[in-house]
N, C-alpha and C positions, 0 to 999 in steps of 0.2 A: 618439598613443601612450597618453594619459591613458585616452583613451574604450576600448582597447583592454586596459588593467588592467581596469577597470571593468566592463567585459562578462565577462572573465575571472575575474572573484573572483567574478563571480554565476554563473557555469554550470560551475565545480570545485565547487561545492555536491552535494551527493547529495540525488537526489529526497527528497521527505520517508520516515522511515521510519515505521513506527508499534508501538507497544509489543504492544497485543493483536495480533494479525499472524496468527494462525489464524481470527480471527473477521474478519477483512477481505483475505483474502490475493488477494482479485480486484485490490486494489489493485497488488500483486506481480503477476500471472502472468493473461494471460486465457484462457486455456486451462482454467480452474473456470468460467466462465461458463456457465450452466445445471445447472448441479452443485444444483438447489432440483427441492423437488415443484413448485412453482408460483411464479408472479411472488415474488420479494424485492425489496425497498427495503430501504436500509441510511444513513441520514445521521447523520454524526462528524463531532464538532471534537476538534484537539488544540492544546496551548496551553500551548510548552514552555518552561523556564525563567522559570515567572511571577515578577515581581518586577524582569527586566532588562531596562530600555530598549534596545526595538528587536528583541524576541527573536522567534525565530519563532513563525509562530502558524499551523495548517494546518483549512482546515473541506472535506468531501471528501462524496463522496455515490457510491452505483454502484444500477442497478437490472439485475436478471437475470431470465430464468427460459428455458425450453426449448420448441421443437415438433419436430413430424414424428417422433414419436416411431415405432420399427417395432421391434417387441422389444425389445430391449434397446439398440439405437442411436438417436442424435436428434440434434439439433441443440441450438445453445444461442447465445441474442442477448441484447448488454446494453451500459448503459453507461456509463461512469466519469467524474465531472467532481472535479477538484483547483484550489482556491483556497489558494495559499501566502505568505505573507508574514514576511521579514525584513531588519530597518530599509527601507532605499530599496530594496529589490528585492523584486519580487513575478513571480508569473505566476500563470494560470489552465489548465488544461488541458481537453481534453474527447477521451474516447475511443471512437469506437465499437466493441463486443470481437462475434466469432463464434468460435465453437468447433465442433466435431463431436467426439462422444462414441460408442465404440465398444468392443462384446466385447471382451474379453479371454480365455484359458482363466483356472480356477482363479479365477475370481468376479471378475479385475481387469477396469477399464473403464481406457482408454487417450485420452488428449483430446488434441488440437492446438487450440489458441486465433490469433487473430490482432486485433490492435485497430491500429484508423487512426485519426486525430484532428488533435489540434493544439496547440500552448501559445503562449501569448501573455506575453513577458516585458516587463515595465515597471520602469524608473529615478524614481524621483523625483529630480531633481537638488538639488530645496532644500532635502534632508534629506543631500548631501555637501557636505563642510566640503572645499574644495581649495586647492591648494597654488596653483597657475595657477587667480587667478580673471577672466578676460581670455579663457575660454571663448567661440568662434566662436557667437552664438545661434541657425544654424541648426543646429549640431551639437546643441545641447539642447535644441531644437525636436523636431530630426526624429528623433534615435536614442530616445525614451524608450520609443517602442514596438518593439517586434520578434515575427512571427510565425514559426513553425518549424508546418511537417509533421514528426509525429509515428508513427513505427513502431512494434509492441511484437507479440514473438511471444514464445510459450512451447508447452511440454509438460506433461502430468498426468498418475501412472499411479496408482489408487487404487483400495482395494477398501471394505471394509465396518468394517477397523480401523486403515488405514494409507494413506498418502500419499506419492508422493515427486514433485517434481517441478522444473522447470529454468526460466526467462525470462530474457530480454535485453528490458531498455528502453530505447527511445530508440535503434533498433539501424540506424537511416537516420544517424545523426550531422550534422543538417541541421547548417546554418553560414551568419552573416552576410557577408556578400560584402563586402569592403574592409577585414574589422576579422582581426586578426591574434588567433588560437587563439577567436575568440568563436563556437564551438561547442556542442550539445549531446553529452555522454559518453553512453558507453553503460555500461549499468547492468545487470549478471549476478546472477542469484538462485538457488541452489538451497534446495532445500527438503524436508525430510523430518517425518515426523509417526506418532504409534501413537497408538490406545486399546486399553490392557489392561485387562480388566474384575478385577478386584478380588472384588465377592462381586456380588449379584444387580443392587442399587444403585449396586454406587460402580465407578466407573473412573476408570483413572491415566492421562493423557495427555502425554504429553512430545513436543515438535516443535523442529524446529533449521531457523534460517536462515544461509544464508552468501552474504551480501553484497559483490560486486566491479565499484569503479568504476575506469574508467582504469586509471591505475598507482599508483593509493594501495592503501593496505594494507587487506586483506578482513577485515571484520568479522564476525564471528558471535554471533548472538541466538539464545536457546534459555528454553523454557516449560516447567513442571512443573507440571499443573492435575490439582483431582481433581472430577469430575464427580457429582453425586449423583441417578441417575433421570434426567437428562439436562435436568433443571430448574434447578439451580442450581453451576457453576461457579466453582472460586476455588484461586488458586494464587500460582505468583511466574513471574518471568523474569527477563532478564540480556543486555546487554550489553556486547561484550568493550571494555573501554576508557571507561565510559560509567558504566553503574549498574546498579540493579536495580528491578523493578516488582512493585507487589502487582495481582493481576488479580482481576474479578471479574465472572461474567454469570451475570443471571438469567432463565428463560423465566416468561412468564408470559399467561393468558388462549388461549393456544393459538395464540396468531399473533405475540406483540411480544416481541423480546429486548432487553432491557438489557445494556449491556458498559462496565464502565468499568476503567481503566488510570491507578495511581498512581507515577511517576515517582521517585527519590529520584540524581541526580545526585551519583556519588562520583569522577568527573573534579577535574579542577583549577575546570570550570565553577561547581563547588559555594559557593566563595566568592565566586561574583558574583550568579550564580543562582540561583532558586528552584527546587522543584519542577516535573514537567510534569506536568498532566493532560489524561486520552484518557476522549472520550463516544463511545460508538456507540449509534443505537437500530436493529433490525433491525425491518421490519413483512412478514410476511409475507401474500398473498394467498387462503391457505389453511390451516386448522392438521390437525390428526393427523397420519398419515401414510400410506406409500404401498407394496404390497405389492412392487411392481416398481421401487422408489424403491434405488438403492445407498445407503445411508449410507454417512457419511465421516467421518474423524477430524478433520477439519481443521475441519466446520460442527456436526455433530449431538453 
Protein backbone atom coordinates (compact mmCIF):
# COMPACT_ATOMS: atom_id res chain seq x y z
CA UNK A 1 0.00 0.00 0.00
CA UNK A 2 2.88 2.39 0.95
CA UNK A 3 4.88 1.60 -2.20
CA UNK A 4 1.63 2.20 -4.00
CA UNK A 5 1.11 6.06 -2.51
CA UNK A 6 4.50 6.51 -3.56
CA UNK A 7 4.37 5.47 -7.20
CA UNK A 8 1.40 7.54 -7.14
CA UNK A 9 2.29 11.09 -5.96
CA UNK A 10 5.28 10.58 -8.48
CA UNK A 11 3.33 9.84 -11.87
CA UNK A 12 0.03 12.67 -10.82
CA UNK A 13 2.94 14.92 -11.53
CA UNK A 14 2.64 16.60 -14.96
CA UNK A 15 5.56 16.20 -17.42
CA UNK A 16 7.76 19.07 -17.01
CA UNK A 17 6.42 22.08 -18.53
CA UNK A 18 8.62 24.86 -19.78
CA UNK A 19 8.19 28.74 -19.84
CA UNK A 20 9.64 29.60 -23.35
CA UNK A 21 7.43 26.98 -25.02
CA UNK A 22 7.40 28.29 -28.53
CA UNK A 23 11.07 28.06 -28.85
CA UNK A 24 11.02 24.39 -27.53
CA UNK A 25 7.60 23.14 -28.55
CA UNK A 26 9.19 19.77 -30.01
CA UNK A 27 9.14 19.18 -26.48
CA UNK A 28 5.16 19.38 -26.58
CA UNK A 29 4.12 17.82 -29.90
CA UNK A 30 6.27 15.83 -32.51
CA UNK A 31 4.61 16.41 -35.29
CA UNK A 32 7.20 20.08 -35.67
CA UNK A 33 9.95 17.68 -36.19
CA UNK A 34 11.73 18.75 -39.25
CA UNK A 35 9.99 21.99 -39.21
CA UNK A 36 14.30 23.61 -39.55
CA UNK A 37 16.21 24.23 -43.03
CA UNK A 38 18.77 21.91 -41.74
CA UNK A 39 20.00 19.79 -38.63
CA UNK A 40 18.97 21.78 -35.26
CA UNK A 41 20.38 20.96 -31.86
CA UNK A 42 18.65 22.59 -29.15
CA UNK A 43 20.18 21.79 -25.32
CA UNK A 44 18.13 23.58 -21.92
CA UNK A 45 18.10 23.34 -18.41
CA UNK A 46 15.40 24.51 -16.22
CA UNK A 47 15.79 25.12 -12.57
CA UNK A 48 12.57 25.72 -10.75
CA UNK A 49 11.92 27.13 -7.47
CA UNK A 50 15.63 27.85 -6.78
CA UNK A 51 16.32 28.34 -3.08
CA UNK A 52 13.73 25.05 -2.00
CA UNK A 53 15.12 21.92 -1.07
CA UNK A 54 14.27 19.23 -3.31
CA UNK A 55 12.66 21.45 -6.07
CA UNK A 56 12.56 20.39 -9.48
CA UNK A 57 15.05 20.72 -11.62
CA UNK A 58 14.64 19.67 -15.52
CA UNK A 59 17.97 19.57 -18.34
CA UNK A 60 16.41 18.43 -21.78
CA UNK A 61 18.04 18.22 -25.20
CA UNK A 62 16.01 17.47 -28.95
CA UNK A 63 17.91 17.27 -32.36
CA UNK A 64 15.81 17.50 -35.65
CA UNK A 65 16.03 18.32 -39.23
CA UNK A 66 14.35 16.85 -42.47
CA UNK A 67 14.89 14.66 -45.92
CA UNK A 68 13.20 13.33 -48.95
CA UNK A 69 12.19 16.43 -49.54
CA UNK A 70 9.76 16.47 -53.11
CA UNK A 71 8.41 19.88 -53.40
CA UNK A 72 6.86 21.04 -50.97
CA UNK A 73 6.41 17.59 -48.88
CA UNK A 74 9.24 15.69 -46.75
CA UNK A 75 9.82 13.95 -44.02
CA UNK A 76 11.11 14.95 -40.70
CA UNK A 77 13.47 12.69 -38.01
CA UNK A 78 14.72 13.64 -34.46
CA UNK A 79 14.93 13.19 -31.11
CA UNK A 80 14.01 14.18 -27.67
CA UNK A 81 15.91 13.24 -24.40
CA UNK A 82 14.24 14.61 -20.79
CA UNK A 83 16.35 14.43 -17.40
CA UNK A 84 13.82 15.44 -14.49
CA UNK A 85 14.45 15.57 -10.99
CA UNK A 86 12.30 16.18 -7.73
CA UNK A 87 13.35 15.37 -4.18
CA UNK A 88 13.43 11.37 -4.32
CA UNK A 89 11.85 11.12 -7.81
CA UNK A 90 13.45 11.35 -10.98
CA UNK A 91 13.19 9.82 -14.45
CA UNK A 92 14.88 10.13 -17.71
CA UNK A 93 13.14 9.91 -20.94
CA UNK A 94 14.17 9.36 -24.63
CA UNK A 95 12.12 9.75 -27.64
CA UNK A 96 12.44 8.92 -31.07
CA UNK A 97 9.87 11.57 -33.18
CA UNK A 98 8.92 11.08 -37.28
CA UNK A 99 6.72 13.41 -38.84
CA UNK A 100 5.55 13.77 -42.56
CA UNK A 101 5.07 17.30 -43.66
CA UNK A 102 2.59 17.98 -46.46
CA UNK A 103 0.82 20.74 -48.87
CA UNK A 104 -1.83 22.43 -47.81
CA UNK A 105 -4.08 24.91 -50.16
CA UNK A 106 -3.62 28.60 -49.13
CA UNK A 107 0.29 28.24 -48.31
CA UNK A 108 -0.67 25.94 -45.00
CA UNK A 109 1.77 22.75 -44.57
CA UNK A 110 -0.12 19.99 -42.50
CA UNK A 111 2.16 17.59 -40.22
CA UNK A 112 1.32 14.18 -38.35
CA UNK A 113 4.32 13.53 -35.94
CA UNK A 114 4.68 10.22 -33.89
CA UNK A 115 7.60 9.54 -31.31
CA UNK A 116 8.40 5.99 -29.58
CA UNK A 117 10.88 5.77 -26.71
CA UNK A 118 10.86 5.24 -23.15
CA UNK A 119 11.22 6.64 -19.38
CA UNK A 120 12.98 5.19 -16.82
CA UNK A 121 11.53 6.42 -13.20
CA UNK A 122 13.63 6.05 -10.03
CA UNK A 123 12.86 6.27 -5.99
CA UNK A 124 15.62 7.17 -3.94
CA UNK A 125 14.17 5.72 -0.77
CA UNK A 126 16.91 7.38 1.67
CA UNK A 127 15.67 10.72 0.86
CA UNK A 128 11.84 9.28 2.28
CA UNK A 129 11.29 9.81 5.87
CA UNK A 130 8.42 6.95 6.45
CA UNK A 131 5.97 6.24 8.81
CA UNK A 132 6.41 2.01 8.52
CA UNK A 133 10.19 1.85 8.66
CA UNK A 134 10.19 -2.21 8.84
CA UNK A 135 10.20 -1.76 4.94
CA UNK A 136 10.41 -5.61 3.06
CA UNK A 137 14.22 -4.74 1.61
CA UNK A 138 13.42 -6.58 -1.43
CA UNK A 139 10.59 -4.04 -2.05
CA UNK A 140 13.41 -1.19 -1.77
CA UNK A 141 15.64 -3.17 -3.72
CA UNK A 142 13.65 -3.95 -6.48
CA UNK A 143 10.85 -1.11 -7.04
CA UNK A 144 13.55 1.86 -7.32
CA UNK A 145 13.68 1.44 -10.90
CA UNK A 146 10.81 1.26 -13.33
CA UNK A 147 10.77 1.22 -17.29
CA UNK A 148 7.56 2.33 -19.27
CA UNK A 149 7.25 2.38 -23.29
CA UNK A 150 6.43 5.58 -24.15
CA UNK A 151 3.75 6.77 -27.04
CA UNK A 152 3.40 10.48 -28.00
CA UNK A 153 1.46 11.52 -31.19
CA UNK A 154 0.32 14.93 -32.40
CA UNK A 155 -0.78 17.21 -35.32
CA UNK A 156 0.56 20.61 -36.76
CA UNK A 157 -1.09 22.79 -39.20
CA UNK A 158 1.07 26.10 -39.98
CA UNK A 159 1.83 28.55 -42.47
CA UNK A 160 4.33 31.42 -42.77
CA UNK A 161 2.49 33.61 -39.69
CA UNK A 162 0.60 31.14 -37.68
CA UNK A 163 0.36 27.75 -35.96
CA UNK A 164 -2.09 25.78 -34.36
CA UNK A 165 -1.69 22.47 -33.38
CA UNK A 166 -2.98 19.44 -30.81
CA UNK A 167 -0.67 16.29 -28.90
CA UNK A 168 -1.39 13.67 -26.36
CA UNK A 169 1.67 12.32 -24.43
CA UNK A 170 2.23 9.38 -22.88
CA UNK A 171 -1.02 8.40 -24.91
CA UNK A 172 -0.03 4.17 -24.31
CA UNK A 173 -0.73 4.81 -20.40
CA UNK A 174 1.84 1.92 -19.62
CA UNK A 175 1.41 0.75 -15.83
CA UNK A 176 3.33 -1.21 -13.25
CA UNK A 177 1.95 -4.57 -12.81
CA UNK A 178 1.01 -5.34 -9.00
CA UNK A 179 1.01 -1.57 -7.91
CA UNK A 180 -2.45 -0.20 -7.65
CA UNK A 181 -3.03 3.51 -10.00
CA UNK A 182 1.05 3.55 -10.54
CA UNK A 183 0.57 4.48 -14.03
CA UNK A 184 1.68 6.88 -16.69
CA UNK A 185 -1.26 9.97 -17.44
CA UNK A 186 -1.87 10.99 -20.47
CA UNK A 187 -1.10 14.53 -21.17
CA UNK A 188 -3.30 16.76 -24.02
CA UNK A 189 -1.84 19.89 -25.54
CA UNK A 190 -3.31 22.33 -27.74
CA UNK A 191 -1.63 25.04 -29.24
CA UNK A 192 -2.04 28.16 -31.04
CA UNK A 193 0.57 30.94 -32.16
CA UNK A 194 0.58 34.29 -34.77
CA UNK A 195 3.34 36.68 -35.96
CA UNK A 196 1.79 40.02 -37.00
CA UNK A 197 4.30 42.11 -38.49
CA UNK A 198 4.12 45.57 -37.03
CA UNK A 199 6.25 47.85 -39.33
CA UNK A 200 9.16 46.42 -41.60
CA UNK A 201 11.35 45.35 -38.34
CA UNK A 202 9.27 44.45 -35.52
CA UNK A 203 6.64 41.75 -35.04
CA UNK A 204 4.22 41.05 -32.37
CA UNK A 205 3.84 37.44 -31.57
CA UNK A 206 1.45 36.09 -29.18
CA UNK A 207 0.82 32.02 -28.69
CA UNK A 208 -1.40 30.22 -26.25
CA UNK A 209 -1.00 26.69 -24.60
CA UNK A 210 -3.65 24.67 -23.05
CA UNK A 211 -2.66 21.91 -20.94
CA UNK A 212 -4.74 18.73 -19.85
CA UNK A 213 -3.79 15.98 -17.66
CA UNK A 214 -6.11 13.24 -16.39
CA UNK A 215 -8.91 14.94 -14.43
CA UNK A 216 -7.08 17.85 -12.75
CA UNK A 217 -7.88 21.02 -14.03
CA UNK A 218 -6.39 22.54 -17.52
CA UNK A 219 -4.13 24.95 -17.35
CA UNK A 220 -3.40 27.61 -19.83
CA UNK A 221 0.07 29.46 -20.79
CA UNK A 222 0.05 32.31 -23.14
CA UNK A 223 3.29 34.55 -24.61
CA UNK A 224 3.40 38.16 -25.86
CA UNK A 225 6.89 38.65 -27.70
CA UNK A 226 8.02 41.42 -29.83
CA UNK A 227 10.54 40.31 -32.43
CA UNK A 228 13.03 42.76 -33.90
CA UNK A 229 14.46 41.61 -37.52
CA UNK A 230 13.97 38.32 -36.26
CA UNK A 231 17.36 38.77 -34.21
CA UNK A 232 16.44 39.68 -30.97
CA UNK A 233 13.25 38.64 -29.04
CA UNK A 234 11.83 39.59 -25.71
CA UNK A 235 8.47 39.71 -24.06
CA UNK A 236 6.49 38.19 -20.98
CA UNK A 237 4.12 35.06 -20.38
CA UNK A 238 1.72 33.70 -17.94
CA UNK A 239 0.58 31.05 -16.20
CA UNK A 240 -2.93 30.48 -15.00
CA UNK A 241 -2.53 29.71 -11.30
CA UNK A 242 1.25 29.87 -11.29
CA UNK A 243 3.06 33.35 -12.41
CA UNK A 244 4.54 35.18 -14.86
CA UNK A 245 7.87 35.07 -17.03
CA UNK A 246 10.02 37.79 -18.67
CA UNK A 247 11.47 36.05 -22.03
CA UNK A 248 14.15 36.78 -23.95
CA UNK A 249 16.15 35.36 -27.32
CA UNK A 250 18.81 36.31 -29.19
CA UNK A 251 20.20 35.13 -32.77
CA UNK A 252 23.37 35.49 -33.30
CA UNK A 253 26.44 34.62 -35.73
CA UNK A 254 23.93 33.08 -38.07
CA UNK A 255 23.51 29.66 -36.63
CA UNK A 256 23.42 29.94 -32.49
CA UNK A 257 20.22 31.07 -30.68
CA UNK A 258 20.29 32.09 -27.09
CA UNK A 259 16.77 31.87 -25.17
CA UNK A 260 16.47 32.47 -21.79
CA UNK A 261 13.22 32.36 -19.38
CA UNK A 262 12.81 34.27 -15.87
CA UNK A 263 10.33 32.81 -13.62
CA UNK A 264 8.65 35.12 -10.78
CA UNK A 265 6.26 32.55 -8.78
CA UNK A 266 2.91 34.52 -7.56
CA UNK A 267 1.25 30.94 -6.23
CA UNK A 268 1.29 30.32 -2.72
CA UNK A 269 4.75 28.57 -3.81
CA UNK A 270 6.24 32.14 -3.57
CA UNK A 271 6.78 31.94 0.07
CA UNK A 272 8.82 28.95 0.07
CA UNK A 273 10.32 29.41 -3.31
CA UNK A 274 12.50 31.02 -5.35
CA UNK A 275 12.52 32.09 -8.76
CA UNK A 276 12.84 29.60 -11.89
CA UNK A 277 15.24 29.97 -14.43
CA UNK A 278 15.07 28.32 -18.27
CA UNK A 279 18.56 28.23 -20.51
CA UNK A 280 18.06 27.06 -24.01
CA UNK A 281 20.91 27.37 -26.53
CA UNK A 282 19.76 26.42 -30.29
CA UNK A 283 22.90 25.39 -32.68
CA UNK A 284 21.86 25.20 -35.95
CA UNK A 285 23.68 23.32 -39.02
CA UNK A 286 23.18 25.83 -41.28
CA UNK A 287 22.54 29.68 -41.21
CA UNK A 288 20.52 32.03 -43.76
CA UNK A 289 17.75 30.79 -45.18
CA UNK A 290 15.75 29.00 -47.40
CA UNK A 291 13.60 29.94 -50.58
CA UNK A 292 11.36 26.76 -50.27
CA UNK A 293 11.90 26.83 -46.50
CA UNK A 294 7.93 27.79 -44.78
CA UNK A 295 8.65 29.81 -41.98
CA UNK A 296 6.90 29.53 -38.80
CA UNK A 297 5.67 31.46 -35.92
CA UNK A 298 6.35 29.21 -33.45
CA UNK A 299 10.65 28.98 -34.58
CA UNK A 300 11.59 32.03 -36.92
Amino acid sequence: MLLSMIIWSAFSQQLPQFSYFTYNYIQYNPAVTGNTECLELKLGARRQWTGLEGAPSTGFASVHGRFGKKKFNYHGIGAVIENDKAGPFSYTGLNLNYAYHMRMRKGYMLSSGIGLGFKQYRVNFSQITMEQQDIDPVIQNNASDFIFPVVNFGLWLYNKDRFYGVSMRQMNKSSVEGINDGELLNHWTLAYGRSIKMTDDLAFKPAFLLNYVAQSKASLEAQAILSYREKVAFGIGGRSGSGMSALLKIDFLGFLTAAYAYDLTLSKMRFEGGPTHEFILGIRACGGSSETHTRCAAYD
